[in-house]
N, C-alpha and C positions, 0 to 999 in steps of 0.2 A: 639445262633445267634451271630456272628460275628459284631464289633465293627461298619463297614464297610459296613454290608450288606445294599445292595440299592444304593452305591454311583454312581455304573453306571447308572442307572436308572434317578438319579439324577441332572448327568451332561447332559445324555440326553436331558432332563426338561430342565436347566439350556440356554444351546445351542439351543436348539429351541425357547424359550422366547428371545434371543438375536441376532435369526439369522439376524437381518439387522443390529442393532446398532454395535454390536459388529466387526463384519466383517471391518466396516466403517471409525471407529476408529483408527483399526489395520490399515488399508491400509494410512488413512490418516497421522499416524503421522511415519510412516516408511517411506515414498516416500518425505517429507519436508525435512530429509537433504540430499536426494541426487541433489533439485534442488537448496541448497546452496552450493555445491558441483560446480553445473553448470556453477553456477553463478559467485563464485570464478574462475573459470576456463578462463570464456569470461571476466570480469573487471581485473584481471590480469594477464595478459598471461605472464610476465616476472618475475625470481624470484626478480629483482630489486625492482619494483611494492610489491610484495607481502611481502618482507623486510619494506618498508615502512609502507604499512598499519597494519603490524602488530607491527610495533615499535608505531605507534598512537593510533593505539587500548591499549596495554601495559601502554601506560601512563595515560589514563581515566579511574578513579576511579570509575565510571559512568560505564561505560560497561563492568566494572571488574566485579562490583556486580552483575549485571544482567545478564550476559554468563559467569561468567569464567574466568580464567587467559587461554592464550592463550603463549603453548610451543615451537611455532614455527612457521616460516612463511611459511611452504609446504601448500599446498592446503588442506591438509587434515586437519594439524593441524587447518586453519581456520575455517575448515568447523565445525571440534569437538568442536572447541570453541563457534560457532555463534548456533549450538544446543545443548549449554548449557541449555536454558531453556524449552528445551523439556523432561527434565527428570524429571524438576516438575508437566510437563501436563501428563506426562505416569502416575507417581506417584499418582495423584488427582484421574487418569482415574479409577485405578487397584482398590486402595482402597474403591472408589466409587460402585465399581462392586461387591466387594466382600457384603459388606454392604448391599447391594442392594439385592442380594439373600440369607444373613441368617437373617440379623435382622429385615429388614423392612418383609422377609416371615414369621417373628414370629408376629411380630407386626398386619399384617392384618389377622394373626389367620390360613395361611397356613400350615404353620409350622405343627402346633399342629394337626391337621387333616393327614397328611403325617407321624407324628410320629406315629399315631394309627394303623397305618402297619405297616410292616416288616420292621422296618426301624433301622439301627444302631445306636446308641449314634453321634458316630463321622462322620457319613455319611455327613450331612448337611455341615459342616464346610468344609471338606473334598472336594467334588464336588464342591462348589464355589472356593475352594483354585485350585484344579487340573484347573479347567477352564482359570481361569486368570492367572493362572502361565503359560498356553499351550501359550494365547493370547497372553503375553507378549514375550516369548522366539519366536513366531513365528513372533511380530514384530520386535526382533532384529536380526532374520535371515534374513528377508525380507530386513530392513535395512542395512544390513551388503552388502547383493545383490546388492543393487541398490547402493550403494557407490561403488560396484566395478566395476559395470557395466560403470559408468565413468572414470576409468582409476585408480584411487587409490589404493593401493596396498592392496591385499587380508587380509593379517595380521594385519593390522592399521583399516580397513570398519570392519572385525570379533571383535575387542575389545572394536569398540566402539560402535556398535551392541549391543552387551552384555553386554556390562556396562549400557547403558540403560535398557535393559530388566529386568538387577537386582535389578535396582533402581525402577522398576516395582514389580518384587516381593517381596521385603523386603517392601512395602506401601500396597500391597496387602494382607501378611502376619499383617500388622499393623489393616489393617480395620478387619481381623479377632480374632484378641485381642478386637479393641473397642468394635463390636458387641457383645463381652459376658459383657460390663462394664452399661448400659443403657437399658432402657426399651424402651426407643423410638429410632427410625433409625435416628432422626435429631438430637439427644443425641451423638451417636456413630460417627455419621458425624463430627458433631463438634468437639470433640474432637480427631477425624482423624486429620481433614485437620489442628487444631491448633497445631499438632505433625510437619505436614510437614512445616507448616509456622516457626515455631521455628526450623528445620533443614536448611530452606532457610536464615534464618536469621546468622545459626550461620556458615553456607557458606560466604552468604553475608559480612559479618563485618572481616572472617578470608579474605577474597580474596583481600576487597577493602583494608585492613588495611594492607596487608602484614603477617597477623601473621597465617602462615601456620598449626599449631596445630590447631586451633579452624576449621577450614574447615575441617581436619582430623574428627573431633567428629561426621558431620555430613554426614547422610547416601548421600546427594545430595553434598555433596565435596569428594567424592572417585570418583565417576564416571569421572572427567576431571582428578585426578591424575593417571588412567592407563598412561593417555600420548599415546593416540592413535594416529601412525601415528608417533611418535616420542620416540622411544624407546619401547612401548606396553609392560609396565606392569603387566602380565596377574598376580600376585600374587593378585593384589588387586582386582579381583573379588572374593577372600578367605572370604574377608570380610563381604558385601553384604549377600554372602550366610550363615554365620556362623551369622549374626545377624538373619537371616529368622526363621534358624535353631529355635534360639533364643527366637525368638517371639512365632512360632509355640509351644513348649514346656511348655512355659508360657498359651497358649491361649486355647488348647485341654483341659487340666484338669478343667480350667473353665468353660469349656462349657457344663459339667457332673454335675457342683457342684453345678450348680444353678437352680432354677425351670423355667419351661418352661415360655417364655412369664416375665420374671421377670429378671434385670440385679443385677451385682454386687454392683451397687452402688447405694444407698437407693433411691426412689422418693422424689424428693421435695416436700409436700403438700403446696396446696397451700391454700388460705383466705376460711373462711370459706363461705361467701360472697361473690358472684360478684361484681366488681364496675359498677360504672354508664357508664364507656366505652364501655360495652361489652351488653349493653342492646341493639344494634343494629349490623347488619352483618357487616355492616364497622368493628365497635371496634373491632371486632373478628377478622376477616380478619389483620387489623392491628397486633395484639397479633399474628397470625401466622406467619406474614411475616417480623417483623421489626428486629428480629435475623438475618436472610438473608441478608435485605438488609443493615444492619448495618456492615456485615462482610463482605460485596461485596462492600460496599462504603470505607471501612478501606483498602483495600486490593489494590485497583486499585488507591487508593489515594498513596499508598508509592510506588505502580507500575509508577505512573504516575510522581513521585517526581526524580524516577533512569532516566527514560524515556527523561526529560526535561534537565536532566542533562548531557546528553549524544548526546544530538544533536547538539550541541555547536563544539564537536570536532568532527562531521559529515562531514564535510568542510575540517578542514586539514588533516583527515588522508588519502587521498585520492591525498594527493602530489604528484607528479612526474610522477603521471598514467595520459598519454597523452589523453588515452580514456574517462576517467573520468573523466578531466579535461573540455574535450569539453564538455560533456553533463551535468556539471557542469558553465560552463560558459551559455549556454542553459536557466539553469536553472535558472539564476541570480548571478552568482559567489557560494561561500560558504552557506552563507545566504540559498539562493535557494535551494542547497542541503540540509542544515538542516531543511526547510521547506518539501521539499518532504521525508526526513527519521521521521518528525513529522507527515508527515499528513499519513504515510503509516501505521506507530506505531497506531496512532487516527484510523485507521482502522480495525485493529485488536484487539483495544479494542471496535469499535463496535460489532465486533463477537461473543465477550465475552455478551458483555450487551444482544445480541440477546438472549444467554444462559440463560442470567439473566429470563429474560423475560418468555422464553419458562416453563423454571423450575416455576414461580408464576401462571401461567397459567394452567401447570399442576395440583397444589398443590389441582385445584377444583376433577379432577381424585382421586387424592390420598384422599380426603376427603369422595368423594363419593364411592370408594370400601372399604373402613374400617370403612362406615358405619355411618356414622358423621354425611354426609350429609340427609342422607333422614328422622332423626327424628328432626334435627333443619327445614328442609323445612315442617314440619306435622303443623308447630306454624304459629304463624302467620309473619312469614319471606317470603317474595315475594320470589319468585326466579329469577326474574330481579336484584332484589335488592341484593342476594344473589352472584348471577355472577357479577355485576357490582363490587361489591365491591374487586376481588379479581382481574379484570380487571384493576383496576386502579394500584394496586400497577405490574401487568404486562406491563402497560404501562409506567407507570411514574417511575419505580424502574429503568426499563434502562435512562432515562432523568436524573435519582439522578447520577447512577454510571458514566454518561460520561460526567455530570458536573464538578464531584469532580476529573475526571481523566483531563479534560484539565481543570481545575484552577490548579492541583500540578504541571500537566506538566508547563503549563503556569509560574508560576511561576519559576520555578528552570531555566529555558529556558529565562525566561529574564531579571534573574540574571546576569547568562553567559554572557550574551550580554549585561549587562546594560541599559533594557529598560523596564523593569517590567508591566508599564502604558500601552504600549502598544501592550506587546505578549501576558498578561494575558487575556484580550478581546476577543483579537483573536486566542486561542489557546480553551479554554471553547467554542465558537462560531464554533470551528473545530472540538469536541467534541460530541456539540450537534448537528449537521449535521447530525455523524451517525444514531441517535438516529429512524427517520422516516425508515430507512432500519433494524430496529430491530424492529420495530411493525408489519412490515408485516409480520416478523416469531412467534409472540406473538398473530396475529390477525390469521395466521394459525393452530395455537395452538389451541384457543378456536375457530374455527370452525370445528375441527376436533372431540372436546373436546362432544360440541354441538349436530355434526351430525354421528358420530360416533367413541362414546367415546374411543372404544378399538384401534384405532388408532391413538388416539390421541400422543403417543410418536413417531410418524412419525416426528414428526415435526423437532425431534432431527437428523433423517436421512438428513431433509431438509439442516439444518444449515452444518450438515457434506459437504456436496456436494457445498453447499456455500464456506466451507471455499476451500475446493478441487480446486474448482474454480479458486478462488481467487489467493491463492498460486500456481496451476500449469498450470491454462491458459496460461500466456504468451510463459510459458519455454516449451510447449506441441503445441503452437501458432494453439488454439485450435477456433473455425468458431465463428463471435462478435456474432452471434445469441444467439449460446449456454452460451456464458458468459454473454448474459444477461437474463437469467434466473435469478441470481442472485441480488437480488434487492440490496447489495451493489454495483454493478457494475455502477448503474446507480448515486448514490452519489456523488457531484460536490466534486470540493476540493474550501471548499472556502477560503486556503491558500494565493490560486492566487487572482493576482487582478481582471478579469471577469470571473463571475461564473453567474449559474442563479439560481433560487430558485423552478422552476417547478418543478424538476424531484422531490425533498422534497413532496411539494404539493401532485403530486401524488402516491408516495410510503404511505403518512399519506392517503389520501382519500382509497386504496386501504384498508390499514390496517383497516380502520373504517370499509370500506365494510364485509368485514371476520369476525369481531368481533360479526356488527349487525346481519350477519346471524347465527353466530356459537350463539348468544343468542336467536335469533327466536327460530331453530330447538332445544335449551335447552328448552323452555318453553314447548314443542308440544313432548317430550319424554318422557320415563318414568325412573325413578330415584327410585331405582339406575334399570338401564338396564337389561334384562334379555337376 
């Protein structure tokens, strides 16, 4: 039998368990820079214009760290620049994905039922690897497309296509190493995403600092030195691919050397005793979720610190552009603008918190198929008391994360301006705004969770079409009905000085409604489902 045998079979499997998320993902983050693309096209139509804004961008050490250094003032180059940090959302995606279908399929015990067939050694690793390696290359050809389809030049939209895509599979290739290092899939998660956080980081510090080697080291600082669109360095996709190589080589022989179901790196045992915390479904609940939320509150806080610090020069880079100017002065002069580049940002970290949300929501699914759930509910644990408890941290986890995102923003923002006292107020208050438009995807979570549990990771399609929305509504000048689907759409900005408080109101009454039903129909099912 062949190393191999099964892996078609495999991806099969793989692609059919993913046929909506997956597709969604793709589509969504390959069509985002062609409407920054657009965007730069109608904000400045003159190279005068696009000389300035990029000589402003260049000097904010703020936006250097967060997109990029920026090689030039063509359309392209901006546009390469401003999705700079979509090659850490490809990254999160891919590794995510891979993760997803070998460790967490060991963990619920699929795995091992699958190996007692016909099945290869290296089949498993294999088919999740082929899969998201297909995804990613197919979003940077998509990508690559739809930049040209705007006018940009074929060879500059193809590099930087693919430079993302790589930076897709060399994170993908990563999450295939963690997966043999951990026995649990939030083991191997973890120490994914804290590879890529230390890659962004050591981007960040070579970009904002100037000191060009330390961006070299990291895999998310190759992708802007192709210089797409300005020169198109295609050597430096050599790189990308020869660390993949890299990893792959590294991660294969692991995946033979250890026992099924078991990683390489020991268990921690833990007390021999429980504490007193965990004598009830809160305290557990807790003990599930407070890694999460501890690394989505750290995370969005140093996001929130670049963020704040960047809106300040939001206002003058936009000099000399007559169109910008007006709809700037519109706005309230500078000021104005950097409120509306705040409260756009404050939106997009709603999207995330909805994420937040959805993922704790779920975590009752992922309990209840690997089997957790139905002999703690045999005790005498309610199962009201059981769902609520995991409820609150899907609720309140996004309230934590977009707290601590507008108090960093707030902060660093009014600094800038020197007025600390009063953006910090109002910048957490802008924050937590979004927070009622992420319960209603939290509150569709567990009602989905409730009434039918196997579709319950719809919810994740929901937030995709959200964000879709969001970002290509305007540029697509798509009917208000359909955008308001979208329950951010209906989220005030309360930047401005009148705003009203209803649409909150009932985005939160709504969210309640979903919740209490998605808990009725859990009580009235059977657990775990058949």
């Amino acid at each position: 039998m062949s190393t191999l045998t099964g892996t078609r079979h495999l991806v099969r499997l793989i692609l059919r368990r993913d046929r909506v998320i997956l597709p969604l993902w793709v589509l969504v983050l390959s069509v985002l820079p062609m409407t920054y693309a657009t965007s730069f096209f109608e904000l400045f139509p003159t190279a005068a214009e696009r000389a300035a804004y990029a000589a402003g961008t260049a000097r904010n050490p703020s936006i250097i760290a967060l997109l990029g250094p920026v090689y030039g003032d063509s359309v392209g180059a901006l546009t390469a620049q401003r999705g700079g940090f979509l090659t850490v959302i490809i990254g999160l995606v891919s590794l995510l994905t891979v993760i997803r279908h070998t460790r967490t399929e060991e963990e619920a015990g699929r795995r091992e039922l699958l190996g007692g067939s016909v099945l290869g050694r290296y089949a498993g690793l294999t088919a999740a690897l082929l899969v998201t390696y297909a995804a990613d290359l197919l979003l940077g050809l998509l990508t690559a497309a739809g930049l040209g389809s705007t006018g940009l030049p074929a060879g500059g939209s193809l590099a930087y296509g693919l430079s993302a895509a790589l930076v897709g599979v060399v994170f993908a290739t990563l999450g295939g190493l963690t997966a043999q290092l951990t026995e649990s899939a939030g083991g191997a998660r973890g120490i994914a995403i804290g590879v890529v956080g230390l890659a962004f980081a050591l981007r960040l510090a070579g970009d904002a600092a100037e000191r060009d080697w330390l961006s070299w080291l990291s895999p998310l600082g190759w992708a802007p030195r192709i210089r797409a669109y300005e020169g198109d360095r295609w050597w430096v996709l050599l790189l990308p691919v020869a660390l993949s190589v890299l990893l792959a080589a590294v991660a294969y022989p692991l995946s033979v050397r250890r026992d099924l179901g078991a990683g390489l790196l020991p268990a921690r045992l833990g007390p021999a005793t429980a504490g007193r915390a965990l004598s009830g479904s809160f305290g557990l609940a807790w003990r599930l979720h407070r890694g999460q939320l501890l690394g989505w509150s750290v995370g969005f806080g140093l996001l929130g610190l670049i963020l704040g610090g960047a809106a300040e020069a939001a206002g003058r880079s936009v000099e000399g552009n007559p169109q910008l100017e007006q709809i700037m002065a519109r706005l309230g002069g500078a000021s104005g603008l950097a409120e509306a580049y705040l409260g756009a940002t404050l939106s997009l970290a709603g999207l995330a918190a909805a994420g937040y949300g959805i993922q704790a929501a779920l975590r009752m699914r992922a309990e209840e198929t690997a089997e957790r759930a139905e002999p703690l509910l045999a005790t005498g644990v309610h199962r009201s008391g059981w769902l609520l408890s995991h409820l609150v941290f899907a609720l309140l986890g996004p309230v934590v994360v977009l707290a601590v995102t507008g108090f960093a923003t707030g902060l660093t923002y009014g600094i800038s301006v020197h007025d600390v006292p009063r953006e910090l107020p109002r910048m957490v208050g802008a924050g937590l705004a979004q927070a009622p438009a992420a319960w209603v995807l939290a509150g569709l979570a567990v009602l989905l969770y409730g009434l039918l549990p196997r579709l319950a990771p719809v919810a994740w399609a929901v937030l995709a079409v959200c964000v879709l929305l969001g970002q290509l509504g305007a540029v697509l000048k798509l009917s208000q009905w359909l955008l308001d689907v979208s329950p951010f759409t209906h989220t005030p900005q309360v930047l401005r000085d009148h705003w009203s408080a209803t649409p909150l109101l009932f985005l939160a009454a709504l969210a309640l409604l979903m919740a209490l039903a998605g808990l009725t129909a859990f009580r009235r099912r059977d657990v775990p489902i058949t």
